[in-house]
MMTF fields as JSON, N, C-alpha, C and O atoms, coordinates in Angstrom:
{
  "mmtfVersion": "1.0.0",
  "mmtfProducer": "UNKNOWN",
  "numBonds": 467,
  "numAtoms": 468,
  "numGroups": 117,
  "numChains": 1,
  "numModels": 1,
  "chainsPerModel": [1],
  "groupsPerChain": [117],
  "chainIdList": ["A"],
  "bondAtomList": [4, 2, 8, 6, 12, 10, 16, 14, 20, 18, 24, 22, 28, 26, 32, 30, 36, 34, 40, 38, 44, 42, 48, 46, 52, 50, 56, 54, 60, 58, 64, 62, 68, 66, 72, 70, 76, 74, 80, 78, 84, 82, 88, 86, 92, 90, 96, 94, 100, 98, 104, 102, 108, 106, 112, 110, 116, 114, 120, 118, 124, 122, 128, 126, 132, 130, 136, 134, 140, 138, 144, 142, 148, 146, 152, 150, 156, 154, 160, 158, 164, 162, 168, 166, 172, 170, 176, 174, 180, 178, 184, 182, 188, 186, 192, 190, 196, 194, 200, 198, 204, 202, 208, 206, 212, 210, 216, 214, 220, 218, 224, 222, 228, 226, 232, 230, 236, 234, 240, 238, 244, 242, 248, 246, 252, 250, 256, 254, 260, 258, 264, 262, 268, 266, 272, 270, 276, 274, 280, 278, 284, 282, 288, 286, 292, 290, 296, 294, 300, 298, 304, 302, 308, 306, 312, 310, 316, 314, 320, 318, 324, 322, 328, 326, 332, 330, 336, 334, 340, 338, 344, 342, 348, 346, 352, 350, 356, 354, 360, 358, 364, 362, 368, 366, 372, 370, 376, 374, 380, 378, 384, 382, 388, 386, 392, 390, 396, 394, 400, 398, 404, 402, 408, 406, 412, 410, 416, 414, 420, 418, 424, 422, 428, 426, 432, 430, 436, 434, 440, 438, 444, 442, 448, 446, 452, 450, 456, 454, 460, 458, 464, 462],
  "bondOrderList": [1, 1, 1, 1, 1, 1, 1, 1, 1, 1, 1, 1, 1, 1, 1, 1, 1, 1, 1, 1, 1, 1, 1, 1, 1, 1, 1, 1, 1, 1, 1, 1, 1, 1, 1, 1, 1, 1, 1, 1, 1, 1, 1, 1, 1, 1, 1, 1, 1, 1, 1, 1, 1, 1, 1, 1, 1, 1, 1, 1, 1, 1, 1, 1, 1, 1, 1, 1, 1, 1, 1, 1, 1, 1, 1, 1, 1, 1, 1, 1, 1, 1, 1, 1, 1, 1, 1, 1, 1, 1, 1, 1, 1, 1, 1, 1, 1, 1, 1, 1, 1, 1, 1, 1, 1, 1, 1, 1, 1, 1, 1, 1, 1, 1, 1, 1],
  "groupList": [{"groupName": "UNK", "atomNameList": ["N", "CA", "C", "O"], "elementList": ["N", "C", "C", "O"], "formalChargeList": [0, 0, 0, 0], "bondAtomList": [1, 0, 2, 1, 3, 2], "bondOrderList": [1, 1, 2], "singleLetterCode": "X", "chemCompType": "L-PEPTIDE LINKING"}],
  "groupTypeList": [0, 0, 0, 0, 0, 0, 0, 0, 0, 0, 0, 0, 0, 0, 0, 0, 0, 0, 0, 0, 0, 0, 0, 0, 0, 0, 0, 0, 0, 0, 0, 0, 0, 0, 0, 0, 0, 0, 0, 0, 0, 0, 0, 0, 0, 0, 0, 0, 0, 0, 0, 0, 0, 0, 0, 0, 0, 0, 0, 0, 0, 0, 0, 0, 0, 0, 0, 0, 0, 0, 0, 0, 0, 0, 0, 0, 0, 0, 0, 0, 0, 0, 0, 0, 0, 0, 0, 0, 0, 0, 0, 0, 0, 0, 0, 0, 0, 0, 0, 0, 0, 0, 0, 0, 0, 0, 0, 0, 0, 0, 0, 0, 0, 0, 0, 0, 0],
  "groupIdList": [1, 2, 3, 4, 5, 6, 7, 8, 9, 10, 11, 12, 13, 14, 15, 16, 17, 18, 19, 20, 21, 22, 23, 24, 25, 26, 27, 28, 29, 30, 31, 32, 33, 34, 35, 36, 37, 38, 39, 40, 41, 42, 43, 44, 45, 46, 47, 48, 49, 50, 51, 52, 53, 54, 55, 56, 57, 58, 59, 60, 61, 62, 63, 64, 65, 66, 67, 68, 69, 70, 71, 72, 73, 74, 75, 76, 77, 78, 79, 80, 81, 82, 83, 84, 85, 86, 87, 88, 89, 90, 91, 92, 93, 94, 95, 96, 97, 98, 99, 100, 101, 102, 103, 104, 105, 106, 107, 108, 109, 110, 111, 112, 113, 114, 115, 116, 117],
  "secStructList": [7, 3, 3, 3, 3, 3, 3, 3, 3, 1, 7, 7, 3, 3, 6, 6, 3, 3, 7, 1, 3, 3, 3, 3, 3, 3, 3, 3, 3, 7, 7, 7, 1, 1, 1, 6, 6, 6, 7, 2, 2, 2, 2, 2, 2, 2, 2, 2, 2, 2, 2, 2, 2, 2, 2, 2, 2, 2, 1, 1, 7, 7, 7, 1, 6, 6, 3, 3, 3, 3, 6, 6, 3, 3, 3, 3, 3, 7, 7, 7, 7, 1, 1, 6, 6, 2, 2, 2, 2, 2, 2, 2, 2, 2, 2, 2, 2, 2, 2, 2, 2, 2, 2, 2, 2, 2, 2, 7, 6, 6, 6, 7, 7, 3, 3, 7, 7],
  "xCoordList": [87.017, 86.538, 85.044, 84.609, 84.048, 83.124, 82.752, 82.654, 82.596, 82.028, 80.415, 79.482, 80.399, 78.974, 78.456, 78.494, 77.92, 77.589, 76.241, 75.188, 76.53, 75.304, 74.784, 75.291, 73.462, 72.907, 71.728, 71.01, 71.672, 71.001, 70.528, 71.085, 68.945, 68.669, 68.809, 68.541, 69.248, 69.45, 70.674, 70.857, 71.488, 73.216, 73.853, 74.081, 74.047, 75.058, 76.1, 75.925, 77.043, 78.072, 78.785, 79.348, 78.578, 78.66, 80.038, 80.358, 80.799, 82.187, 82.358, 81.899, 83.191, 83.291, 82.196, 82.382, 81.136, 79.954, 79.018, 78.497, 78.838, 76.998, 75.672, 75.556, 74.732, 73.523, 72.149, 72.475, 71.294, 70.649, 70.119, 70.837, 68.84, 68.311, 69.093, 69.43, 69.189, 69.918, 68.489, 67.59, 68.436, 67.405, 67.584, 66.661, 68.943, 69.517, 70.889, 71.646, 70.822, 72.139, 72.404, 71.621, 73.436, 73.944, 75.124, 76.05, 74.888, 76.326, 76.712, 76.021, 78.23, 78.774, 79.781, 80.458, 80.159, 81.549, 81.453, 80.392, 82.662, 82.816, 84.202, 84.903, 84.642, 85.641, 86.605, 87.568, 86.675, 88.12, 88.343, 88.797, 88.172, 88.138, 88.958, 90.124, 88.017, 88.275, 87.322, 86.58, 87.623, 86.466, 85.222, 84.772, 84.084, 82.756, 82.286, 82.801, 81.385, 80.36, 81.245, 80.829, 82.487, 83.414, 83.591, 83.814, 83.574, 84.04, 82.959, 81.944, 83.534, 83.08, 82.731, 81.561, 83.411, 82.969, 81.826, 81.134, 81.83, 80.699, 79.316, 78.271, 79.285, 78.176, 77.889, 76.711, 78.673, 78.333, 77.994, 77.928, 77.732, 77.439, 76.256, 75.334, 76.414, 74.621, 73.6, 72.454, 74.118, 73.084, 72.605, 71.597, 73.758, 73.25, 72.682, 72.446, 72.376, 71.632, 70.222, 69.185, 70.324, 69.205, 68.291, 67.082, 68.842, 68.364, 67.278, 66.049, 68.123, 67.251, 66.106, 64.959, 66.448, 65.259, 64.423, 63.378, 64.614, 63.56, 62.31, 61.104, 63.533, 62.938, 62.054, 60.991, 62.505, 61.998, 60.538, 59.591, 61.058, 59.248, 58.372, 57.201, 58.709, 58.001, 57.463, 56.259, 58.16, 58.175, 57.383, 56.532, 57.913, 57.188, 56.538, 56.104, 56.524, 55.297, 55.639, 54.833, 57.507, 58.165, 57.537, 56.382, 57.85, 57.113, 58.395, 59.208, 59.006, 59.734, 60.256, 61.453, 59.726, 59.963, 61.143, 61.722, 61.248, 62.48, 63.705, 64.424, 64.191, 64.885, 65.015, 64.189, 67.071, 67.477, 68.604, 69.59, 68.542, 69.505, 70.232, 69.445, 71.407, 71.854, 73.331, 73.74, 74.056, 74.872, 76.049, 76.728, 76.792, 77.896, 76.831, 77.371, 75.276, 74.976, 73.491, 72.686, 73.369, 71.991, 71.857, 72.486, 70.93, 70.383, 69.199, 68.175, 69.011, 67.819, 67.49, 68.356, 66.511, 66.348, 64.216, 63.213, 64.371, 63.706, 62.76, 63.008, 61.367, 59.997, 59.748, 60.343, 59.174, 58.474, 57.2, 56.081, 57.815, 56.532, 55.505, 55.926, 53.954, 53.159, 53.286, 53.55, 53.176, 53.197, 53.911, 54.631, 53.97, 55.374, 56.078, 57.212, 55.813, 55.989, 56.595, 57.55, 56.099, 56.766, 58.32, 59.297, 58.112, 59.322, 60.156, 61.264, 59.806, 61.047, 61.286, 62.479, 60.468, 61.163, 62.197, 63.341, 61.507, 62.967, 64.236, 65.392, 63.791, 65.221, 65.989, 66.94, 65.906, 66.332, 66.591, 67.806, 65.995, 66.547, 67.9, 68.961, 67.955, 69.002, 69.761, 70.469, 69.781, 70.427, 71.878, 73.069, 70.729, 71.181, 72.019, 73.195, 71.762, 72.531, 73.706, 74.778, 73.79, 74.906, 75.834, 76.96, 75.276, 76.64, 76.947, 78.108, 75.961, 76.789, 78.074, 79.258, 77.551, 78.703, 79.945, 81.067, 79.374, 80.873, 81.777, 82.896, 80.599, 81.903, 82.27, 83.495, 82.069, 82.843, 83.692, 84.728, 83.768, 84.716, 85.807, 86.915, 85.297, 86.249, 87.304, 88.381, 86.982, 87.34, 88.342, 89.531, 87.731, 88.036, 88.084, 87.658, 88.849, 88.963, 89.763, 89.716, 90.454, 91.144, 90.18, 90.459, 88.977, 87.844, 86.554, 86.146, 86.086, 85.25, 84.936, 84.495, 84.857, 84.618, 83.284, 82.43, 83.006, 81.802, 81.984, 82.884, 80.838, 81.603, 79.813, 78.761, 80.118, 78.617, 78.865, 79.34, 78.214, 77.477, 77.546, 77.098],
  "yCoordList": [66.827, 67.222, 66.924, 65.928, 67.893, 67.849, 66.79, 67.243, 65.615, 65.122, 65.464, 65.498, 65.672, 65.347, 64.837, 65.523, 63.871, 62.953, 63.049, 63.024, 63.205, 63.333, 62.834, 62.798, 62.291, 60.545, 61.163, 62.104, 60.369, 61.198, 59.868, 58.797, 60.173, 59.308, 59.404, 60.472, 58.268, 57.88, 58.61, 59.19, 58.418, 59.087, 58.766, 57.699, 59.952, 59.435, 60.584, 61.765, 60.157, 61.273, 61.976, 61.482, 63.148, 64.29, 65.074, 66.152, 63.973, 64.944, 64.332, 63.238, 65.362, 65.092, 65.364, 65.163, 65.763, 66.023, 65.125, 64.596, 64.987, 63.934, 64.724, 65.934, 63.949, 64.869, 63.864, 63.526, 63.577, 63.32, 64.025, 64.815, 63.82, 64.568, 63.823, 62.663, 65.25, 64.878, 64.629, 65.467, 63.057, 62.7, 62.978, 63.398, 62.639, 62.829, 63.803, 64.093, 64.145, 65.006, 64.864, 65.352, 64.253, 63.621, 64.587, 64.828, 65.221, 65.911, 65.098, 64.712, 65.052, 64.078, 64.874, 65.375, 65.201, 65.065, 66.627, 67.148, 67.23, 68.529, 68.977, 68.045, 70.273, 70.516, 70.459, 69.915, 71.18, 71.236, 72.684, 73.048, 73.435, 74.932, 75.739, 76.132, 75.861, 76.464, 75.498, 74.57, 76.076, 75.832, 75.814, 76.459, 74.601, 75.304, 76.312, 77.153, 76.505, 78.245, 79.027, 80.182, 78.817, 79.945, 79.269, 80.041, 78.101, 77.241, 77.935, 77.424, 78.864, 79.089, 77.93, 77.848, 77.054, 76.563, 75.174, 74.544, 74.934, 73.976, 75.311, 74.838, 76.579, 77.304, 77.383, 77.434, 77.39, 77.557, 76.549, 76.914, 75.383, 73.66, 73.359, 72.563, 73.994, 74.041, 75.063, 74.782, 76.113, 77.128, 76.241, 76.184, 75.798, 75.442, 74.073, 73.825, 73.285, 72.342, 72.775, 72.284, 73.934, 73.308, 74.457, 74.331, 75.861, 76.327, 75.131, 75.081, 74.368, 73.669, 73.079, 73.477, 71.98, 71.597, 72.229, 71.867, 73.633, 74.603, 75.063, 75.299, 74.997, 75.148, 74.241, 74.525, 72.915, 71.909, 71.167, 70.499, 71.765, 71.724, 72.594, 72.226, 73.956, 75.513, 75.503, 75.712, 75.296, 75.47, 74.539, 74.973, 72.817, 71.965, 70.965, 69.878, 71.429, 70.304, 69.392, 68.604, 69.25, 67.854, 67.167, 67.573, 66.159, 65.927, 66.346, 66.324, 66.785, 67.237, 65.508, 65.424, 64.522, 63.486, 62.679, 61.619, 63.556, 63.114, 64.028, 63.987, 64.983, 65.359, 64.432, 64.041, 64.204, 63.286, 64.097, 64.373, 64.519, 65.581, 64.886, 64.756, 64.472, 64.751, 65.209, 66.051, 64.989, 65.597, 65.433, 64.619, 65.98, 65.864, 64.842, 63.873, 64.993, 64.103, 65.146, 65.671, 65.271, 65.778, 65.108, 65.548, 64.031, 63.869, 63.997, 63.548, 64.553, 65.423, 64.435, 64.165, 64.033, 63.387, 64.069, 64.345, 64.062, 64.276, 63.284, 62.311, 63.585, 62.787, 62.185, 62.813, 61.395, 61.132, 61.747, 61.396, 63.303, 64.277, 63.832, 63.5, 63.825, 63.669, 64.477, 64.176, 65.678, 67.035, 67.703, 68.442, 67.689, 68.057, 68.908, 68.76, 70.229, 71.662, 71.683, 72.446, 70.768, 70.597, 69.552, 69.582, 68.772, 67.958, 68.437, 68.128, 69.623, 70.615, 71.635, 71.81, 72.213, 73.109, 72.301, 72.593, 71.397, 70.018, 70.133, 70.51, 69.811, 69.873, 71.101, 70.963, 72.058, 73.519, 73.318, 73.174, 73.252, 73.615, 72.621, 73.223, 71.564, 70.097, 70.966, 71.756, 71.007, 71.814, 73.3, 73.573, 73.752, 75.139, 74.551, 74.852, 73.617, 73.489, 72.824, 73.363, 71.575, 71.575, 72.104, 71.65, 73.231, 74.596, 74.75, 74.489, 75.319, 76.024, 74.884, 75.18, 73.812, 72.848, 73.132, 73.316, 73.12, 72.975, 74.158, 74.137, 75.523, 76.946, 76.461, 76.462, 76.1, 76.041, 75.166, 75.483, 73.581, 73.166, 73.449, 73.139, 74.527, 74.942, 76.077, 76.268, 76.854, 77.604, 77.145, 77.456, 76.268, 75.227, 73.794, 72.972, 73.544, 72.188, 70.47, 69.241, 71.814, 70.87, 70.493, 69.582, 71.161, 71.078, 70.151, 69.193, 70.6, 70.322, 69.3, 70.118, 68.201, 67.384, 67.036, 66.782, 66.999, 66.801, 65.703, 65.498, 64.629, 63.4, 63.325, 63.262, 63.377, 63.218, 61.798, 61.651, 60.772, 59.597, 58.609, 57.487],
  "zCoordList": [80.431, 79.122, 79.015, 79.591, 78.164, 77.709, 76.399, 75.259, 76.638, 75.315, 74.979, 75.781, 73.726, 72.992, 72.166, 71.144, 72.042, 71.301, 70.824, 71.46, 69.146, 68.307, 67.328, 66.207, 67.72, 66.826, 65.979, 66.318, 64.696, 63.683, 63.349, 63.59, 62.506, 61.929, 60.458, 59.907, 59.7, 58.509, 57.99, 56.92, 59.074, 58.533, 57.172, 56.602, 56.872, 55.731, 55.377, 55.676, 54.802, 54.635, 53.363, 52.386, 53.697, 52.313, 52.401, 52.901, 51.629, 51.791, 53.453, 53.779, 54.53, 55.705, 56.558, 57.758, 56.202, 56.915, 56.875, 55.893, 57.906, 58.347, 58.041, 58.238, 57.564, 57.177, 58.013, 59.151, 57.75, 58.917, 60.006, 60.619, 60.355, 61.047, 62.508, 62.743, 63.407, 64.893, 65.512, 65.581, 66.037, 66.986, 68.817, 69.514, 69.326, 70.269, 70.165, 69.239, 71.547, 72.189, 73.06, 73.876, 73.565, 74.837, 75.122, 74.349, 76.661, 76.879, 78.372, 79.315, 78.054, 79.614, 80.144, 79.246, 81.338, 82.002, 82.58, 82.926, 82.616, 83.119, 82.342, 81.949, 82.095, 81.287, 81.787, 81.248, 83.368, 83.771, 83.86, 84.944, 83.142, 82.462, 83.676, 83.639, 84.732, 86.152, 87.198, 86.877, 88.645, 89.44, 89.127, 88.18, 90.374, 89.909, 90.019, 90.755, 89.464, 89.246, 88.605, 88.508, 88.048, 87.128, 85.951, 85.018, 85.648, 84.41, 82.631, 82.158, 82.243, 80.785, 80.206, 79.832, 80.042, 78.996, 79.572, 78.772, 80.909, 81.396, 81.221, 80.773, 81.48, 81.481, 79.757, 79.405, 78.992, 77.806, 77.077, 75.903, 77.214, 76.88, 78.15, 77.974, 79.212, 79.462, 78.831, 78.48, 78.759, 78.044, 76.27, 75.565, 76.226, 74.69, 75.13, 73.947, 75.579, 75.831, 76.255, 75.81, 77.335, 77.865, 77.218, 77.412, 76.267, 75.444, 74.783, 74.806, 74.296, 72.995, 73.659, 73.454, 74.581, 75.52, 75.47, 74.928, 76.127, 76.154, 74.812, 74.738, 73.882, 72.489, 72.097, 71.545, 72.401, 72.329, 72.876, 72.46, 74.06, 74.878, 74.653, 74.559, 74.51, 74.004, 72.767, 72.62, 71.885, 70.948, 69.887, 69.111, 70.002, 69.47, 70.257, 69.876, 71.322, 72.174, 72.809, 73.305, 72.994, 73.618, 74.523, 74.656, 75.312, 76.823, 77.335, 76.411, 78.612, 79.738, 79.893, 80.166, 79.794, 79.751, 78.869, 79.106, 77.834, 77.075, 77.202, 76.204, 78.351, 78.752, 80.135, 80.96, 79.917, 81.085, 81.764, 81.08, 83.107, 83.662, 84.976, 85.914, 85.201, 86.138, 86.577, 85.777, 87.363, 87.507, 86.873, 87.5, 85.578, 84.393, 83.546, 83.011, 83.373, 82.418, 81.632, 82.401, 80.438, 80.239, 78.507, 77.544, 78.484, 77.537, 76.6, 77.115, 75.183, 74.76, 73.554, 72.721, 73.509, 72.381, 71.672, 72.33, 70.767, 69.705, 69.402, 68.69, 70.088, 70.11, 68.396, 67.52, 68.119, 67.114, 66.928, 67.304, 65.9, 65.651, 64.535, 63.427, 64.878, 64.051, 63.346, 62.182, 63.671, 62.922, 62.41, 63.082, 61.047, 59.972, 60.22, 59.763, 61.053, 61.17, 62.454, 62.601, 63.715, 64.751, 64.616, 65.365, 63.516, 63.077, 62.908, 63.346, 62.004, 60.824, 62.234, 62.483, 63.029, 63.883, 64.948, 65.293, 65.251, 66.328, 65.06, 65.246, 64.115, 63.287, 63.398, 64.167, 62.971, 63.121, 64.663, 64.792, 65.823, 67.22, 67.247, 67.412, 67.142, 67.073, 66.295, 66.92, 65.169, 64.275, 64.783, 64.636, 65.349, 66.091, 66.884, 66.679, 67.945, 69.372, 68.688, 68.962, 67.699, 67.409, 66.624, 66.419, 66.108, 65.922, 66.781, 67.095, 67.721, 69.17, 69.859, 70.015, 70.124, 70.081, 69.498, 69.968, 68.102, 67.186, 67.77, 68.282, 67.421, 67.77, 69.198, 69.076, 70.305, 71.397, 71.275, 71.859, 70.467, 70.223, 69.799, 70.236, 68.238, 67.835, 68.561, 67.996, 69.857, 70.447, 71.191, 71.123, 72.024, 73.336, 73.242, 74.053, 71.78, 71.31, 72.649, 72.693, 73.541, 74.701, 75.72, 76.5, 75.792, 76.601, 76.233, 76.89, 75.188, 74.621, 73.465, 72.659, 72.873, 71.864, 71.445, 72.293, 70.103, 69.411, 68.805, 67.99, 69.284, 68.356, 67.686, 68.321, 65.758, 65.252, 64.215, 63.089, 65.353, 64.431, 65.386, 65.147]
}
């Protein structure tokens, strides 16, 4: 199974939902799904990871340095932005990737787990 684990700063909870900005995204393990190079749902929990990364460095200026990759491990965590506009866009990308999370959870709930806090 795919766990993912997602840490926010200044959590708090609304109804059953966490609000808080997502600082980190930690993905571990492998699903099981199928063999390698065929497994859906390990290709679809890297695309959405390393999407954001990407977003993340492109987009608001990350260092490549706060991406941690190795093998069943990739952790993304969210620089301390000076710049308000690069802050709010890390939020929205964090944001994004953990929908994508959720819908594959919700798809492939025997595979996949989202754990947020």
């Amino acid at each position: 199974m795919i766990r993912v684990d997602i840490t926010r700063s200044g959590t708090s909870e609304i109804g059953s939902r966490k609000s808080g900005a997502i600082n980190n995204i930690t993905v571990r393990g492998h699903s099981g799904y199928a063999g390698h190079g065929h497994d859906i749902i390990c290709a679809a929990a890297s695309v959405t990871i390393y999407t954001a990364a990407g977003a993340l460095c492109e987009l608001c200026g990350a260092p490549e340095r706060d991406v941690k990759i190795r093998e069943g491990f990739f952790e993304l965590a969210v620089p301390d932005f000076k710049d308000t506009g690069a802050a709010r866009t890390a939020e929205i990308i964090m944001d994004t990737a953990y929908i994508g999370f959720k819908q594959i959870e919700a798809t492939y709930p025997e595979y996949l787990k989202v754990i947020d806090g």
